[in-house]
DRENLO-960464 format. One record per residue (C-alpha): residue in one letter; x, y, z. Coordinates in steps of 0.02 Angstrom, whole numbers, plus 50000, padded with zeros to 5 digits. Layout:
DRENLO-960464
AXYZ...
***
This chain:
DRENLO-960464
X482974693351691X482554710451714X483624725451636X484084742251692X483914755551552X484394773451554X483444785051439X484254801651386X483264815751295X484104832051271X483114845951209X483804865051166X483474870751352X483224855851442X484144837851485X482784824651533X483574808251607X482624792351676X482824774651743X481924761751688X481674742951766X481194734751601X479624746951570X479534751851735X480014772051781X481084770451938X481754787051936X481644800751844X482124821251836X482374836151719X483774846451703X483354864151643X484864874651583X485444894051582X485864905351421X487534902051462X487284884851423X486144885351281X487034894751164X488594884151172X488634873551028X488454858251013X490214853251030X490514863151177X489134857651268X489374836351253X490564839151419X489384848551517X487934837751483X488844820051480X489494827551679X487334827851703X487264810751655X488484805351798X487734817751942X485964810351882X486484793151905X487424798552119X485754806352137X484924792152094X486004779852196X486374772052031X488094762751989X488594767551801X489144747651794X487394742151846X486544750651674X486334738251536X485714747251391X485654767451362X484074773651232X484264789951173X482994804351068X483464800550902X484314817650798X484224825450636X484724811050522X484474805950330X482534797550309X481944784750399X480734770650439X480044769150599X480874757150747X482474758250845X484274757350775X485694755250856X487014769350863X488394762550787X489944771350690X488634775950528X487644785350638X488714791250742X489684804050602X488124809750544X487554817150738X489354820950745X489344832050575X487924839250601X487614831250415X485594835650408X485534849250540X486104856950707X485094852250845X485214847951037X484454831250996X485894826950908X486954825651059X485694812951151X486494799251037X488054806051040X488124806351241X487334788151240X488514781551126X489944789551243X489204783251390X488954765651321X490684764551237X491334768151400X490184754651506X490344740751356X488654740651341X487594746651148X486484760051144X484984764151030X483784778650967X482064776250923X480904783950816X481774800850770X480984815450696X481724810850528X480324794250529X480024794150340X478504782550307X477554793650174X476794784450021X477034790349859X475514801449825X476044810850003X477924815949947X477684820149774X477264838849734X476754848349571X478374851249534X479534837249497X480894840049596X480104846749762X479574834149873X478864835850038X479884830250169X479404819350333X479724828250512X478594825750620X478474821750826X478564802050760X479104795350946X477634802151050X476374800450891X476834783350888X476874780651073X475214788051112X474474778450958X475134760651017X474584766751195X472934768551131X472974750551028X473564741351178X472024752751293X470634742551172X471614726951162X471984727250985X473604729950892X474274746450829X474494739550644X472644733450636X472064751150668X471674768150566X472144783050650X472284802550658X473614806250782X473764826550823X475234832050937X475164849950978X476844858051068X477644872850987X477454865150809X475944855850763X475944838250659X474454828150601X474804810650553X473664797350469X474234781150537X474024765150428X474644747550475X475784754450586X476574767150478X476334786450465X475874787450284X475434804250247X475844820550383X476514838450390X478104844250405X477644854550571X479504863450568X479714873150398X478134877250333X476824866150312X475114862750378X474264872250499X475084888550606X475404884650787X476154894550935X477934898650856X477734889750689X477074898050521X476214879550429X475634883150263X475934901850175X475034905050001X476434903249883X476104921749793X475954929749958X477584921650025X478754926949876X477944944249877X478574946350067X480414940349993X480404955349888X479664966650017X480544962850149X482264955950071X482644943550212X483884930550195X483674912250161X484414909150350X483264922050445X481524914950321X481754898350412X482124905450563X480564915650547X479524902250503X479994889550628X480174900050775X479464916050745X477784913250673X475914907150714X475404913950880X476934921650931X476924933750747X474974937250786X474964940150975X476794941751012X476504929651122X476714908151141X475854904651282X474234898351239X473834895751416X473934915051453X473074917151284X471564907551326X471504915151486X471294931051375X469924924951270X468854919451419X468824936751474X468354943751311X469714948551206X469214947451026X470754949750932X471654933951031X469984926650998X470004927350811X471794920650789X471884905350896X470114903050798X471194903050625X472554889250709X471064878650773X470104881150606X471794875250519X472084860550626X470304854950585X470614855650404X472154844050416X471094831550535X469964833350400X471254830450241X472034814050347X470204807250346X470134808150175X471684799150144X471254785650260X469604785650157X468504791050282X468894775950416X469514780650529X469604772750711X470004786050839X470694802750834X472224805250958X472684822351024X474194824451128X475734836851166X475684850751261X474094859451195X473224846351240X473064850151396X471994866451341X470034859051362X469514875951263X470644872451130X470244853351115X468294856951146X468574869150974X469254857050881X468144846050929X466714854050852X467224855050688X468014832950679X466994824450807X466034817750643X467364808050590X467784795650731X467894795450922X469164807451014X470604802451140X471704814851237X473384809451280X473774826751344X475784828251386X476904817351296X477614800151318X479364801951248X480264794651407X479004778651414X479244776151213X481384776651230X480964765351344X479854752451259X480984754351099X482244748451213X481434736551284X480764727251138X482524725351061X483004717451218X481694704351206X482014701051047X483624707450958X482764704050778X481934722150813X483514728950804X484004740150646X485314745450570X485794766350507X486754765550361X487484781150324X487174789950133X488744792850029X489074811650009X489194817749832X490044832949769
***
């Protein structure tokens, strides 16, 4: 028997919905919102969107009854492994609280869980940004109680890397990989029996620099601009996550119009997207060596990907290491699906959030 699955991912600016026929895509479309939408906050904004739900499924033709299962983009929760869980009441208060974080993902579970409360149907999340699978020499620092912390594009890393598996007809967890997903932030994962064991956090501060991200800052240099500058703790991160890399150098994010620049001989723009690729190389490079030097395939996707002169220069600094694949785009839609999908066929896939007790 066949199933009917609705996928929800809500981003800051945009509300992607889909249908699926088991794995199929039957219909999909992307909802792109005003200011006076975006900054709403998340409260204020579950009516609007949940109403985009419902006009998505009249465009569609679509009964809400005929939906059996709703997969959502998984939010800012506590740590953990990769799969899909089921949003259930746990889960639910920590989207709801905003518990690890503010962000418009957070409302894709909320909205599913509303939506499938209201059809008596379950919904699920799969393979949040949270996916913690580091090993222990990854998360420990030189100081004792800093660890580094796992956030990372784990749904379309993951997708693109089974994608790949199932492309060569062998099994995700029986392969090696370096999986690179360039968007706005950049993460580079080494992928190990199906787990990501070692990445960078590509939101605060780690890694290389990409178009609005800062990666990795020399600690001396970093608390020497505190002093200078005297910025708050709030507008640091804010700097760092959204005002940095490309954007900071060239005021601009748009790598597309920055290439374009570069081809017709500006230098400047020339030398700094030379840094970010230069950086990226050294984390390919870093992931090798913690998969001790076999490696299968490199994987690039995300946006950036799509950018041959950006892929062709990393390309000559890692093509030693192992054979390249582009995946350019992302897969996010397809993987809700699948996660969806695989719990269906067999409900022993299906895990369980447990929520952290809060201590004062």
């Amino acid at each position: 028997m066949s199933h009917l699955i609705l996928v929800i991912n809500l981003g800051s600016t945009t509300t992607k919905l889909a249908l699926y026929r088991d794995l199929s895509c039957t219909y999909i479309k992307t909802y792109s919102h005003d200011k006076g939408i975006i900054k709403l906050d998340q409260k204020a904004q579950e009516e609007i969107r949940y109403q985009i739900i419902i006009d998505f499924l009249n465009e569609s033709n679509t009964n809400a009854s005929d939906i059996d299962f709703v997969s959502a983009r998984g939010g800012l929760l506590k740590p953990i492994e990769g799969g899909t869980y089921l949003i259930n009441d746990d889960m639910l208060l920590d989207l709801n609280t905003r518990r690890y974080g503010e962000h418009a993902s957070n409302l894709s579970g909320i909205l599913a869980h509303s939506f499938a409360k209201n059809h008596g149907i379950k919904a699920v999340i799969t393979d949040p940004v949270v996916v913690d699978e580091l090993c222990d020499e990854a998360r420990l620092t030189g100081i004792k109680d800093v660890n580094r912390k796992s956030i990372f594009h784990a749904l379309n890393q993951k997708a693109v890397a089974r994608k790949f598996a199932d492309s060569i007809d062998q099994t995700y967890e029986d392969l090696r990989l370096i999986v690179i997903h360039m968007g706005g932030g950049i993460t580079v994962g080494a992928h190990l029996g199906g787990k990501v064991i070692d990445v960078n956090n590509g939101l605060k501060g780690d890694g290389p620099m990409s178009p609005t991200r800062a990666g990795s800052i020399p600690v001396d240099a970093l608390l020497d601009y505190l002093e200078d500058t005297n910025i708050s703790h709030a507008d640091l991160i804010s700097l760092v996550s959204k005002r940095s890399g490309l954007l900071s150098h060239l005021d601009s994010a748009d790598v597309e119009e920055i290439v374009s620049s570069i081809k017709e001989g500006d230098r400047d723009k020339e030398q700094v997207v030379s840094a970010m690729v230069f950086q990226i190389a050294k984390e390919i490079g870093a992931k090798a060596a913690v998969l001790k030097g076999q490696v299968d395939q490199i994987i690039f996707t995300g946006g950036l990907s799509y950018s041959d002169y950006i892929i062709d220069s990393i390309t000559e600094y890692v093509d030693f290491i192992a054979p390249i694949t582009v995946y350019a785009g992302e897969l996010e839609m397809d993987a809700l699906a699948y996660g969806a999908y695989s719990v269906l066929e067999d409900n022993r896939l299906l895990k369980s959030y447990i929520r952290e007790e809060e201590h004062d």
